[in-house]
DSSP file (Angstrom, degrees, kcal/mol; ACC not computed):
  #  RESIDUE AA STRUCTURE BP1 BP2  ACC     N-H-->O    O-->H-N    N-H-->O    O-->H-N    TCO  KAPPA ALPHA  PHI   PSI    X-CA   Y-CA   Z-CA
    1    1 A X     >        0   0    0      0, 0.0     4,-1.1     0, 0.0     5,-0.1   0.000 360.0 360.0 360.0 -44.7   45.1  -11.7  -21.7
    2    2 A X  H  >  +     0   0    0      2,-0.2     4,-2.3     1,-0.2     3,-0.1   0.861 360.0  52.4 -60.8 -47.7   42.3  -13.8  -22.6
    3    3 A X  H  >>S+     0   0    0      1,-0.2     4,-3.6     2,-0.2     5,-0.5   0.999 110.8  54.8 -47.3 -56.9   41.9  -15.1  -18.6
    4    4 A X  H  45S+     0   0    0      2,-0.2    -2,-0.2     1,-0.2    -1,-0.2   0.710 108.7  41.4 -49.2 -31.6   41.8  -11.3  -18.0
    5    5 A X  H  X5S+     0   0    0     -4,-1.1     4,-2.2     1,-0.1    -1,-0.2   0.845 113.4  55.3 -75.3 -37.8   38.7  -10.5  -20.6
    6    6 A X  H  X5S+     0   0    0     -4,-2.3     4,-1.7     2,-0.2     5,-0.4   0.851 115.9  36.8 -76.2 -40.6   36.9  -13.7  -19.3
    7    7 A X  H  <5S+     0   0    0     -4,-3.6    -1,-0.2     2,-0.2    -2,-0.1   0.703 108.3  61.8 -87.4  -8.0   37.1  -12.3  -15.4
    8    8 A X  H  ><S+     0   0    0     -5,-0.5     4,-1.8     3,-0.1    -2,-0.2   0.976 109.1  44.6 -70.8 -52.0   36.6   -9.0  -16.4
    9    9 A X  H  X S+     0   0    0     -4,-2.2     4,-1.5     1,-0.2     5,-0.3   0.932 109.3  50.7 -54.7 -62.5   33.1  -10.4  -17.8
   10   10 A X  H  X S+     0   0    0     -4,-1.7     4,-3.4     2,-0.2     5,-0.2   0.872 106.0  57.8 -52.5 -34.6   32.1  -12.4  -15.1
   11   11 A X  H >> S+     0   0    0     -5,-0.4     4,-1.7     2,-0.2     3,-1.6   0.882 110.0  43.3 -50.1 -78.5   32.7   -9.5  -12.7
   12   12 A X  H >X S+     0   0    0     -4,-1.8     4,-2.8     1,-0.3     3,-1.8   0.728 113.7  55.4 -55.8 -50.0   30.4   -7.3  -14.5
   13   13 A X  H 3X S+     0   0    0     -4,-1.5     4,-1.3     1,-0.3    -1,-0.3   0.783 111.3  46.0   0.6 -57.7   27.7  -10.4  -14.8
   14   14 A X  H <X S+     0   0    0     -4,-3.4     4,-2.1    -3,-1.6    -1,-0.3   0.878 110.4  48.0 -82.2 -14.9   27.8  -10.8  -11.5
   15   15 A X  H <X S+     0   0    0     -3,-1.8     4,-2.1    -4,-1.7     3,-0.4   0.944 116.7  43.7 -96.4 -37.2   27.5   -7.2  -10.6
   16   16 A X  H >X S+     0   0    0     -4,-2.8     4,-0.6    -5,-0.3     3,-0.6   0.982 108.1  57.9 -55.4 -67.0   24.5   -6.6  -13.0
   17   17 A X  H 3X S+     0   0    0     -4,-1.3     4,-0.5     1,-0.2    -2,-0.2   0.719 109.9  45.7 -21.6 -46.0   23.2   -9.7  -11.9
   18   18 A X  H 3X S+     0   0    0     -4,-2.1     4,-3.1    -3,-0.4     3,-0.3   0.942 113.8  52.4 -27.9 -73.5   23.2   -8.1   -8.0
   19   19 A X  H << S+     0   0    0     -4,-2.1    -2,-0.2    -3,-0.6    -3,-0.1   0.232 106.6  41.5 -93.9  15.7   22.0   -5.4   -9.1
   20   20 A X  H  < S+     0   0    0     -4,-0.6    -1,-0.3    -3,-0.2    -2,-0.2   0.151 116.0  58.8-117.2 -12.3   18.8   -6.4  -11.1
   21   21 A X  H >< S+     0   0    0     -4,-0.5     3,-2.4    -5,-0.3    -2,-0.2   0.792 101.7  51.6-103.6 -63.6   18.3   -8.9   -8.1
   22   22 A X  T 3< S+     0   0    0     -4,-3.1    -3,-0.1     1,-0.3    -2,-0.1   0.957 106.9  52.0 -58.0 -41.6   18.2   -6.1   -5.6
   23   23 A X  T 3  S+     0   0    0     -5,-0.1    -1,-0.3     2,-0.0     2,-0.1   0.310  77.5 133.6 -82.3  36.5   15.6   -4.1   -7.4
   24   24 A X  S <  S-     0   0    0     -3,-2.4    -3,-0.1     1,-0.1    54,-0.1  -0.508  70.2 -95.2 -73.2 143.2   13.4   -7.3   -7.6
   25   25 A X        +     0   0    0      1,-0.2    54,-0.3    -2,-0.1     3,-0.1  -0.324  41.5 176.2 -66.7 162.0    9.7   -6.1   -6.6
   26   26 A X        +     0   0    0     52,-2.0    16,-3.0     1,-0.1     2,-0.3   0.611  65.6  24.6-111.6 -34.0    8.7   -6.5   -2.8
   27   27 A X  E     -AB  41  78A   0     51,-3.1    51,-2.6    14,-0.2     2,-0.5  -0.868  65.2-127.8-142.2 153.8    5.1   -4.8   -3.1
   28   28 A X  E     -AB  40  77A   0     12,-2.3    12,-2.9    -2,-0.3     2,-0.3  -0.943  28.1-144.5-124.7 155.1    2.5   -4.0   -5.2
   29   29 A X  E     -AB  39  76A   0     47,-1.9    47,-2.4    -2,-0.5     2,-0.5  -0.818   7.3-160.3-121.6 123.9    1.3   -0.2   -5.3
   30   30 A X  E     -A   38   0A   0      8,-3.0     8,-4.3    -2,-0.3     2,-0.6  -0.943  15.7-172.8-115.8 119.7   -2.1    0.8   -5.8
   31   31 A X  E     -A   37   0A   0     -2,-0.5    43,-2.9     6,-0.3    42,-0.7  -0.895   8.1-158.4-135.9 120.4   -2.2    4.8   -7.0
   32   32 A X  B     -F   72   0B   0     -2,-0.6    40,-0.2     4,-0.6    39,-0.1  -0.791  25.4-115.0-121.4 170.2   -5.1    6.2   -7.2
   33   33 A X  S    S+     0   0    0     38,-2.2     2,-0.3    -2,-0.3    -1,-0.1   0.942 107.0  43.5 -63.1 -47.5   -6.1    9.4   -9.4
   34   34 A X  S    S-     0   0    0     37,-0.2   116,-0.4   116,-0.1    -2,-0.2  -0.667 117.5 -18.4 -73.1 133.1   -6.9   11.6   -6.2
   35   35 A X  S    S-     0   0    0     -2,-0.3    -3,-0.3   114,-0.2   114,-0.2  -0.021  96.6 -10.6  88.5-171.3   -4.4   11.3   -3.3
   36   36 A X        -     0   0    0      1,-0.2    -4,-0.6   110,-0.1     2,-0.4  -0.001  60.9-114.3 -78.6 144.2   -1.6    9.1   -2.1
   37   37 A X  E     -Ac  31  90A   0     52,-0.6    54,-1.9    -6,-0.2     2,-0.4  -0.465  29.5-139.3 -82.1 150.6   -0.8    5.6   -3.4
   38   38 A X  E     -Ac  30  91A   0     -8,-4.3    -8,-3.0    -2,-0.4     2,-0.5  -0.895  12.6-141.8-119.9 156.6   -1.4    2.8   -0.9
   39   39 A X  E     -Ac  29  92A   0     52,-0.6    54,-0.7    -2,-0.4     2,-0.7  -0.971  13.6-168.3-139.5 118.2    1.0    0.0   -0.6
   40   40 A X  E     -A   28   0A   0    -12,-2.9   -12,-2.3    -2,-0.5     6,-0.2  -0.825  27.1-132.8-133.4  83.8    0.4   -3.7    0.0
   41   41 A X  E >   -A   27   0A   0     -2,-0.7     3,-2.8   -14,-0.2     5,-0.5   0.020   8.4-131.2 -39.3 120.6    3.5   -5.6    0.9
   42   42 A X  G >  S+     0   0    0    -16,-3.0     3,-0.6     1,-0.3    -1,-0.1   0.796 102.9  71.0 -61.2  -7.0    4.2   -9.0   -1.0
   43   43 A X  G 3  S+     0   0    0    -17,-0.3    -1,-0.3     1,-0.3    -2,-0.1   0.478  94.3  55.7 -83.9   5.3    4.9  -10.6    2.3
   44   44 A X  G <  S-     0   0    0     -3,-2.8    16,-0.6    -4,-0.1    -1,-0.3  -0.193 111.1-118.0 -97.2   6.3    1.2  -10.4    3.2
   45   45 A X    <   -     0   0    0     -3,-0.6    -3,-0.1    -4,-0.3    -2,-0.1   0.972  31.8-155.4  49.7  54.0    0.1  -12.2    0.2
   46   46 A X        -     0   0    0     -5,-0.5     2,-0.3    -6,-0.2    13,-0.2  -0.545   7.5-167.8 -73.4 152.1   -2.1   -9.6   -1.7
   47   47 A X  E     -G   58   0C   0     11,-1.7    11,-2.7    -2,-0.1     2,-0.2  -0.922   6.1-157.3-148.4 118.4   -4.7  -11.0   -3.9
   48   48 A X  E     +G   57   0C   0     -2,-0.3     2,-0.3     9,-0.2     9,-0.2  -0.654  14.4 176.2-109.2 150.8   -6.3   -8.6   -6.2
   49   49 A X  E     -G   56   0C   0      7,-1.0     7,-1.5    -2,-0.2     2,-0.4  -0.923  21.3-146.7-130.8 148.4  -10.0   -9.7   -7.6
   50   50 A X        +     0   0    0     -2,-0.3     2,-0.3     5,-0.2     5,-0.2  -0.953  29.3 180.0-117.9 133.3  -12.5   -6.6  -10.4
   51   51 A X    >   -     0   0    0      3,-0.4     3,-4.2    -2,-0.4    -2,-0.0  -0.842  58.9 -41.0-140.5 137.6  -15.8   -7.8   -9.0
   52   52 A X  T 3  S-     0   0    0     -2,-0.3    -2,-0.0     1,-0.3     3,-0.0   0.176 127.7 -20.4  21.6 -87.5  -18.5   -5.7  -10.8
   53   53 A X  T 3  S+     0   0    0     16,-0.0    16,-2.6    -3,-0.0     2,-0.4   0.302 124.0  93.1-125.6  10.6  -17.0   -1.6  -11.2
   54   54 A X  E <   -H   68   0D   0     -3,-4.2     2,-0.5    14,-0.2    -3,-0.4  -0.821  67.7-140.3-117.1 136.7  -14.5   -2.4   -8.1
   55   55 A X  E     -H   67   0D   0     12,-3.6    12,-3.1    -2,-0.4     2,-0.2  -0.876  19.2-172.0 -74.1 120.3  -11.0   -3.5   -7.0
   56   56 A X  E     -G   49   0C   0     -7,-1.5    -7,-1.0    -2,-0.5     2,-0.4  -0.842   2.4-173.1-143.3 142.9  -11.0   -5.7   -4.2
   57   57 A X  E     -G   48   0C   0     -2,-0.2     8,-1.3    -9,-0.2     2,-0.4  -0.773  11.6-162.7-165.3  92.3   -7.4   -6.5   -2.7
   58   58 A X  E     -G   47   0C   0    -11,-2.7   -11,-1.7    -2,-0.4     2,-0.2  -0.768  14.5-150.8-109.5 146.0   -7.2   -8.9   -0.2
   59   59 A X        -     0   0    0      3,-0.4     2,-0.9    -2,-0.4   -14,-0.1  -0.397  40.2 -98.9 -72.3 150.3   -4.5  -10.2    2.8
   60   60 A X  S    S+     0   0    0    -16,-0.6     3,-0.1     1,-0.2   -14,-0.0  -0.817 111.7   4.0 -73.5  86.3   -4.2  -13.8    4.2
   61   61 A X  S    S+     0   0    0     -2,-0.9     2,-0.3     1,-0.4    -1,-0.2  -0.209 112.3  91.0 146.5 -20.6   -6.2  -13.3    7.3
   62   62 A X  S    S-     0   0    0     33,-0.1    -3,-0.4     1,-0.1    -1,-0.4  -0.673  80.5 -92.0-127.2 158.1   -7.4   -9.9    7.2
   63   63 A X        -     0   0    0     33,-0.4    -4,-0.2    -2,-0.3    -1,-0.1  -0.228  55.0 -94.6 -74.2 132.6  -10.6   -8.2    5.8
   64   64 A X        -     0   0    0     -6,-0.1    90,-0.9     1,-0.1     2,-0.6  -0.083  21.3-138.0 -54.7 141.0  -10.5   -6.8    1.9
   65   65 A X        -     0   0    0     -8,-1.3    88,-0.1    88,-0.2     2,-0.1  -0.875  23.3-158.6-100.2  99.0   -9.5   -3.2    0.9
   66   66 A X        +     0   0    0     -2,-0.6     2,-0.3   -10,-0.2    86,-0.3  -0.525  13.5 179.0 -78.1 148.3  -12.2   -2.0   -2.1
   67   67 A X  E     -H   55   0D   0    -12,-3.1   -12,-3.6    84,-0.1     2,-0.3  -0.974  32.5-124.6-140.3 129.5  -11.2    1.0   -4.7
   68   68 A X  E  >  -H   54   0D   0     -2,-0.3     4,-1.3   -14,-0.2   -14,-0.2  -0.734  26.5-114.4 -83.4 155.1  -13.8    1.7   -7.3
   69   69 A X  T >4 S+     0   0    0    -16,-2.6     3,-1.3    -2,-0.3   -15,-0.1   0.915 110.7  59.5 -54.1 -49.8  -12.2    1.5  -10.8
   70   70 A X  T 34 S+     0   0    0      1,-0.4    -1,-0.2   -17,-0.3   -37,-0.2   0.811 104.1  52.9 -45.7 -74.4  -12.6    5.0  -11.7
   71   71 A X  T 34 S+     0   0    0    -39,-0.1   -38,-2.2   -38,-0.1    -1,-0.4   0.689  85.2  97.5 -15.1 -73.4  -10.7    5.8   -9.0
   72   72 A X  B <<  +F   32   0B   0     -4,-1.3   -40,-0.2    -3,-1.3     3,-0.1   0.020  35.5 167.4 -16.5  92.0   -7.8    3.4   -9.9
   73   73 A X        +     0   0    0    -42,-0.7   -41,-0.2   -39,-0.1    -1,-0.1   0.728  68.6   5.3 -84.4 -13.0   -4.8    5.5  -11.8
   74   74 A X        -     0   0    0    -43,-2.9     2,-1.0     2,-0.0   -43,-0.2  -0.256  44.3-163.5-155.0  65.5   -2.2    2.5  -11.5
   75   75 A X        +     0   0    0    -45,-0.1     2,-0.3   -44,-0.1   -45,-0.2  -0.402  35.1 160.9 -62.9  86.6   -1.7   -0.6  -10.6
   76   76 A X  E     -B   29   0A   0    -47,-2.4   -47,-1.9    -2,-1.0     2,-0.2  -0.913  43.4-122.8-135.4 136.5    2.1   -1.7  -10.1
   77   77 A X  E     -B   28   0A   0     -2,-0.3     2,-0.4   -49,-0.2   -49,-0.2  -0.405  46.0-179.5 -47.7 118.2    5.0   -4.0   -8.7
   78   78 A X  E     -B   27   0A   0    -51,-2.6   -51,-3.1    -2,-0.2   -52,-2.0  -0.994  35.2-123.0-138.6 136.8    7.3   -1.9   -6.6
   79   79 A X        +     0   0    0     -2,-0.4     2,-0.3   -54,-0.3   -54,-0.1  -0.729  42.5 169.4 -94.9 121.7   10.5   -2.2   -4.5
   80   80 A X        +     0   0    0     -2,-0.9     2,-0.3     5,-0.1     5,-0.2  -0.959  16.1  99.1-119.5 142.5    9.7   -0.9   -0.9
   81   81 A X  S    S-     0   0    0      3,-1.5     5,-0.1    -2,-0.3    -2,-0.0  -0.957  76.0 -66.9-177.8-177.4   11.8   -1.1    2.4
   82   82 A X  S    S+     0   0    0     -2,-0.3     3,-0.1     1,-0.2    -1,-0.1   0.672 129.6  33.4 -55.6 -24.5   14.1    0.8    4.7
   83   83 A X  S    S+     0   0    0      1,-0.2     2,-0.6    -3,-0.0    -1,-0.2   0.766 122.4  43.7-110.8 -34.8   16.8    1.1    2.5
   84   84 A X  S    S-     0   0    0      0, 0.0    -3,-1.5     0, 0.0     2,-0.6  -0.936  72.0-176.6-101.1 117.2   14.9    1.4   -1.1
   85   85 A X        -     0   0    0     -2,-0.6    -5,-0.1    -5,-0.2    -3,-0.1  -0.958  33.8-109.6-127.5 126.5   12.0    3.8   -0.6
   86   86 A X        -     0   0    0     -2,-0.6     4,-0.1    -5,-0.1    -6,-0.0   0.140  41.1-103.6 -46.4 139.7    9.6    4.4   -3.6
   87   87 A X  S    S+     0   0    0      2,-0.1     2,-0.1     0, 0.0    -1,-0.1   0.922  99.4  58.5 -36.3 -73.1   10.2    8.5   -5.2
   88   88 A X  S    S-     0   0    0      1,-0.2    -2,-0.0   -52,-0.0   -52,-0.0  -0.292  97.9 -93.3 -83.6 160.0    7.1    9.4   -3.5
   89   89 A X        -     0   0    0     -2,-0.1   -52,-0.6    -4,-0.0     2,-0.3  -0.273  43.0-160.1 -58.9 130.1    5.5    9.6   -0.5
   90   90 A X  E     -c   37   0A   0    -54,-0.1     2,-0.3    14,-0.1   -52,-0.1  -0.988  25.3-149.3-134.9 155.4    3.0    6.3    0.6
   91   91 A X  E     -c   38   0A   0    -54,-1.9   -52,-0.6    -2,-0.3     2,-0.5  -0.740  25.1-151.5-103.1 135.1    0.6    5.8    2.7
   92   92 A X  E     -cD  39 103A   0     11,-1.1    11,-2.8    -2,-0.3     2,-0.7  -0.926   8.7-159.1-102.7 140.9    1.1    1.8    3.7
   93   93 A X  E     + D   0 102A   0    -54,-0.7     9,-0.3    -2,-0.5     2,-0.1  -0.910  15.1 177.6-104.7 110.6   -2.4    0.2    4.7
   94   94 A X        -     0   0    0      7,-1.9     2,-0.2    -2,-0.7   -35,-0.1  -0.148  12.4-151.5-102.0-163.6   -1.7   -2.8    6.7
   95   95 A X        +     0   0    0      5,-0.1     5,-0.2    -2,-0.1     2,-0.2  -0.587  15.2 174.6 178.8 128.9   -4.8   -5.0    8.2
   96   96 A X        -     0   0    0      3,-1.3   -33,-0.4    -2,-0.2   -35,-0.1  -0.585  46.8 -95.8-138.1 159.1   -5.1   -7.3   11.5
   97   97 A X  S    S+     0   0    0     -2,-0.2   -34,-0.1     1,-0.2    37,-0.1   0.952 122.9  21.8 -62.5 -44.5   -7.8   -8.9   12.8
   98   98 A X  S    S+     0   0    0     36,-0.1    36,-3.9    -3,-0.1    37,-0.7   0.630 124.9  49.3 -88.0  -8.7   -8.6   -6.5   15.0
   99   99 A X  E     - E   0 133A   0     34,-0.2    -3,-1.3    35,-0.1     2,-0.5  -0.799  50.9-155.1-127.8 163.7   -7.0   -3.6   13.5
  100  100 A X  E     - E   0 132A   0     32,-1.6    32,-1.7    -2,-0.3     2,-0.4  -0.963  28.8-165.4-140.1 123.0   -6.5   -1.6   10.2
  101  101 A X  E     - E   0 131A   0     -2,-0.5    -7,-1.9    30,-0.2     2,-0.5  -0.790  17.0-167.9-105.9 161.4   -3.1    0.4   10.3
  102  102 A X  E     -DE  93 130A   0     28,-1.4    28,-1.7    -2,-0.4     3,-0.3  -0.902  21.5-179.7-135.5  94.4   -2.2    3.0    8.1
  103  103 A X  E     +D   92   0A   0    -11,-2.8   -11,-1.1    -2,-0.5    26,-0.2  -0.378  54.5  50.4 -84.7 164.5    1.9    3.7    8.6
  104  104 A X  S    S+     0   0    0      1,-0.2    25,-0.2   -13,-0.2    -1,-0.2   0.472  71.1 159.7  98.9   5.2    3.9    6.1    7.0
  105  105 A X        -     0   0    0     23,-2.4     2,-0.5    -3,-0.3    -1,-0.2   0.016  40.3-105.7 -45.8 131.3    1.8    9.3    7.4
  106  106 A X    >   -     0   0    0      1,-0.1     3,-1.1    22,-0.1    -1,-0.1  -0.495  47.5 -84.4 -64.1 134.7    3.1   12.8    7.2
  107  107 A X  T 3  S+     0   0    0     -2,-0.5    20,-0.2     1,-0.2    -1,-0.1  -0.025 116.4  15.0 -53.2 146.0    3.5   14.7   10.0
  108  108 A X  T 3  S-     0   0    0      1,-0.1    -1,-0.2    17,-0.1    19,-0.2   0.920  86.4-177.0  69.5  16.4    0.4   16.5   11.3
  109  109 A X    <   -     0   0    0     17,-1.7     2,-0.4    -3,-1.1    -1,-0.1  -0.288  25.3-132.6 -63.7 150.4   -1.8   14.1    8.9
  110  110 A X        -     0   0    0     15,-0.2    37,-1.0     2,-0.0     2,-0.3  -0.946  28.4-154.0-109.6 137.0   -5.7   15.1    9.2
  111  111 A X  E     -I  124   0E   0     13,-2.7    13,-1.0    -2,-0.4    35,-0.2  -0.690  15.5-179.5-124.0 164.1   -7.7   11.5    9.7
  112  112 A X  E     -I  123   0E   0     33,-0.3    33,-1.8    -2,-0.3     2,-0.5  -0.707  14.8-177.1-178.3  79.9  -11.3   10.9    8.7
  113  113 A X  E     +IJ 122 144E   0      9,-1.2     8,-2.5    31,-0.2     9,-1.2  -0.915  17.5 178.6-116.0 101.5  -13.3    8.0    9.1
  114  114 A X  E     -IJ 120 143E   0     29,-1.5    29,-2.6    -2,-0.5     2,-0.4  -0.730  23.9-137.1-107.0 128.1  -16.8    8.5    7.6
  115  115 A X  E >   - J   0 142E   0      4,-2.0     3,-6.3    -2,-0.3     4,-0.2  -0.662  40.7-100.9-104.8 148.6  -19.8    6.0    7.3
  116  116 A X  T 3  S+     0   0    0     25,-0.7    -1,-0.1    -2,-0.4    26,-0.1   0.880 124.3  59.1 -23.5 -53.1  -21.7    6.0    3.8
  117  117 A X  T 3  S-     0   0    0      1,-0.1    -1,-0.3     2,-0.1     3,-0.1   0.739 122.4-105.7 -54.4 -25.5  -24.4    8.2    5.5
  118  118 A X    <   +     0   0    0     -3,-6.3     2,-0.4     1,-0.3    -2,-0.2   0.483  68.8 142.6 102.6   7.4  -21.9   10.9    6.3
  119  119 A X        -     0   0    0     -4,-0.2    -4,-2.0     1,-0.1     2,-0.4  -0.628  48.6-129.4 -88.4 141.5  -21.4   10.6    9.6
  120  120 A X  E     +I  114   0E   0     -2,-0.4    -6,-0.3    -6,-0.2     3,-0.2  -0.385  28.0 172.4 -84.4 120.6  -18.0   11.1   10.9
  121  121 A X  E    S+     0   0E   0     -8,-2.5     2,-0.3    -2,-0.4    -1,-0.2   0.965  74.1  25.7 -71.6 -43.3  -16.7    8.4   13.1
  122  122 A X  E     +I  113   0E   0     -9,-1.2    -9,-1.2    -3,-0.1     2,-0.7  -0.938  55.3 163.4-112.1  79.2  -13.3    9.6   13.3
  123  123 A X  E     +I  112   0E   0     -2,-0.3     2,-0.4   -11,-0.2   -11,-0.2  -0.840  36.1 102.5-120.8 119.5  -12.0   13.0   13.0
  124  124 A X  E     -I  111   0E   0    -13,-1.0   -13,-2.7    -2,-0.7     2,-0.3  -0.950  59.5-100.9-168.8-153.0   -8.1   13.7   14.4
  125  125 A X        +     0   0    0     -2,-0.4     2,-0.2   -15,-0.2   -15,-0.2  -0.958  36.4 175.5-129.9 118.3   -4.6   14.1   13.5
  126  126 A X        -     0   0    0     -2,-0.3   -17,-1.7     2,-0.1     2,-0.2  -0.524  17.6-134.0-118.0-157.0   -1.9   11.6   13.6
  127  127 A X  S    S-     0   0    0      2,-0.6     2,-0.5    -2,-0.2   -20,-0.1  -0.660  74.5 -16.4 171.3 120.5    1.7   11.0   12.8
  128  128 A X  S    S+     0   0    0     -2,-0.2   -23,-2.4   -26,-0.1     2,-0.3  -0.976 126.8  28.9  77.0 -97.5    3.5    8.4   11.3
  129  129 A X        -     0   0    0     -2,-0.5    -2,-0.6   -26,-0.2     2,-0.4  -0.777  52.5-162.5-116.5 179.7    0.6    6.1   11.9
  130  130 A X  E     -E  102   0A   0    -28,-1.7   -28,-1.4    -2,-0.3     2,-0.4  -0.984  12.9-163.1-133.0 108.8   -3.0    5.6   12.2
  131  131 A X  E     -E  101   0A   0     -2,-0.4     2,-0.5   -30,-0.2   -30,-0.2  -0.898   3.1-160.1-124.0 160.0   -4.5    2.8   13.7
  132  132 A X  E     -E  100   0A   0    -32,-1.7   -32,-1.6    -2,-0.4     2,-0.7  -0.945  14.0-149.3-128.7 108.4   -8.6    1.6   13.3
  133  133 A X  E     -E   99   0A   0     -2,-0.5     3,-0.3   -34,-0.2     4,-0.2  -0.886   2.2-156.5-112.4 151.0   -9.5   -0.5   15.7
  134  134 A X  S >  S+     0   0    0    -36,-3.9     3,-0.7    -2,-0.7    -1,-0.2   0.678  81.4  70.5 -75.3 -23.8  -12.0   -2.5   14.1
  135  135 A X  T 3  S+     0   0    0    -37,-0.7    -1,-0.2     1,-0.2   -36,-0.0   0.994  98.4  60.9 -60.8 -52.6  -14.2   -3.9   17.6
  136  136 A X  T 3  S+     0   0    0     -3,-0.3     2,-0.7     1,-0.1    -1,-0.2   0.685  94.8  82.6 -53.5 -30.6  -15.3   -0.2   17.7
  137  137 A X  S <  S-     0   0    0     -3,-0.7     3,-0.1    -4,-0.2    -1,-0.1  -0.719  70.2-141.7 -44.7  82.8  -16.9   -0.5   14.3
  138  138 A X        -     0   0    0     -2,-0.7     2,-0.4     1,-0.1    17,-0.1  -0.113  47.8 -87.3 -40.5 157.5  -20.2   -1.7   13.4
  139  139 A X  S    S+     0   0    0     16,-0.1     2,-0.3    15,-0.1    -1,-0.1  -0.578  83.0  72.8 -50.9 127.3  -20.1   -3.7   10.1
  140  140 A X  S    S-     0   0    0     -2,-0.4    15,-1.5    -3,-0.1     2,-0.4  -0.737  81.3 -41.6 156.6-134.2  -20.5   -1.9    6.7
  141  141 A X  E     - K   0 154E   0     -2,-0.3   -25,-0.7    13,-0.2     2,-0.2  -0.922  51.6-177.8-150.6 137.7  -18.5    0.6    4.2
  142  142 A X  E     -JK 115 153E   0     11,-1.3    11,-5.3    -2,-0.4     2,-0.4  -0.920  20.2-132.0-149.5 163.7  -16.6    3.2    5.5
  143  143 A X  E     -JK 114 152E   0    -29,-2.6   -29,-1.5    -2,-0.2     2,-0.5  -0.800  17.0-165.7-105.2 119.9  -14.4    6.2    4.0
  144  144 A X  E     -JK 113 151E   0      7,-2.2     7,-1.5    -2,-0.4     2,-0.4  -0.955   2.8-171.2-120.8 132.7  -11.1    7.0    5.2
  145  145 A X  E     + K   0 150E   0    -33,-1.8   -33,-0.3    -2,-0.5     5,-0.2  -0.849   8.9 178.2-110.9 128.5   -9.6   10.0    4.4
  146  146 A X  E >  S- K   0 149E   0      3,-2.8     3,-1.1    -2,-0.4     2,-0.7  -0.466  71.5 -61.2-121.8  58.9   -5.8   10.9    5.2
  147  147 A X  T 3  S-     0   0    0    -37,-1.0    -1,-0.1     1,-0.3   -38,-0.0  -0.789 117.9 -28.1  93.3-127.7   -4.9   14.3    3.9
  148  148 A X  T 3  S+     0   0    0     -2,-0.7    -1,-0.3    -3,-0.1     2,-0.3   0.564 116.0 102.3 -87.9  -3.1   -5.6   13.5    0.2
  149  149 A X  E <   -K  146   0E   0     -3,-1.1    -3,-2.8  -114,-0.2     2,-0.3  -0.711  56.2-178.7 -78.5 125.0   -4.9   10.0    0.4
  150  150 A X  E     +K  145   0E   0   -116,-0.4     2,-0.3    -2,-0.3    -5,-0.2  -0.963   6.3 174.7-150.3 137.7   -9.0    8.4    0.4
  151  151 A X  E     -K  144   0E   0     -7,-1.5    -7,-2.2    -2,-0.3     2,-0.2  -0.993  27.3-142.6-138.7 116.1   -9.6    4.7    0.6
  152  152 A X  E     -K  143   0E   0    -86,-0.3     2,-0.3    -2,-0.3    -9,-0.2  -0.582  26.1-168.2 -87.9 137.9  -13.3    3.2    1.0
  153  153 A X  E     -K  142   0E   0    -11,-5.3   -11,-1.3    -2,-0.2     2,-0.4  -0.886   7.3-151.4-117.3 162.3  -12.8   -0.2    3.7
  154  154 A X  E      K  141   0E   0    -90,-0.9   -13,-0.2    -2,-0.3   -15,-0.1  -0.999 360.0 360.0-131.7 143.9  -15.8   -2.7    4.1
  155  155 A X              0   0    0    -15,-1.5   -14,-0.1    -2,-0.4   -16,-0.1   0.358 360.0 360.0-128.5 360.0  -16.2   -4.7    7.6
């Protein structure tokens, strides 16, 4: 009887153990007060820096993503993938040398890419993703807007 309590315990030990293991986080999730959260996979190596009133959130190779604070409703550790997918809908913001992707759209997303001055670089619709390629850019601040989801980039 006593063998029986002692493997009954280990069972359940191992299966909590599983199953706090599976939900370990993968990504960390940046939710902001207006619009869609954006989502910066730990397998890119984000490193997030507050320089003066901003959020700065940088990739191993690739060019920073700024949020002003105010902006900022959340900062958090989240498990994302194919099989675990966060309650709500995110927009994921990827970054390349050449390219800045934005996956995970809604169908029939309205895209926006605006320079400080107001001129629109970019106006269309995609689905599923959105990609920026960056040679077409001048250097400087620009606004992208995805439905509600809106993310200032600097190049």
């Amino acid at each position: 009887m006593k063998r029986l309590i002692i493997l009954a315990i280990t069972t359940v030990a191992a299966l909590l153990f599983s199953i706090a293991r599976a939900a370990e986080p993968n990504a960390l999730q940046v939710t902001l007060k207006l619009g869609e959260p954006a989502i910066f996979l730990f397998e890119n190596n984000p490193e997030i820096a507050f320089i003066a009133e901003s959020l700065k959130i940088s990739t191993l190779g690739n060019e920073p993503t700024t949020y002003e604070i105010d902006a900022v409703e959340s900062i958090d550790f989240v498990t994302y993938g194919s099989v675990s997918t966060p309650k709500q809908s995110t927009i994921v913001v990827a970054s390349t040398p050449g390219h800045i992707v934005f996956g995970n759209l809604p169908h029939d997303s309205r895209v926006s890419v605006v320079t400080l001055d107001g001129r629109t670089i970019v106006s269309t619709t995609a689905a599923d993703t959105f990609t920026l390629d960056r040679s077409s850019l001048t250097h400087g601040i620009y606004i992208v807007k995805i439905n509600n989801f809106t993310t200032k980039i600097s190049l």
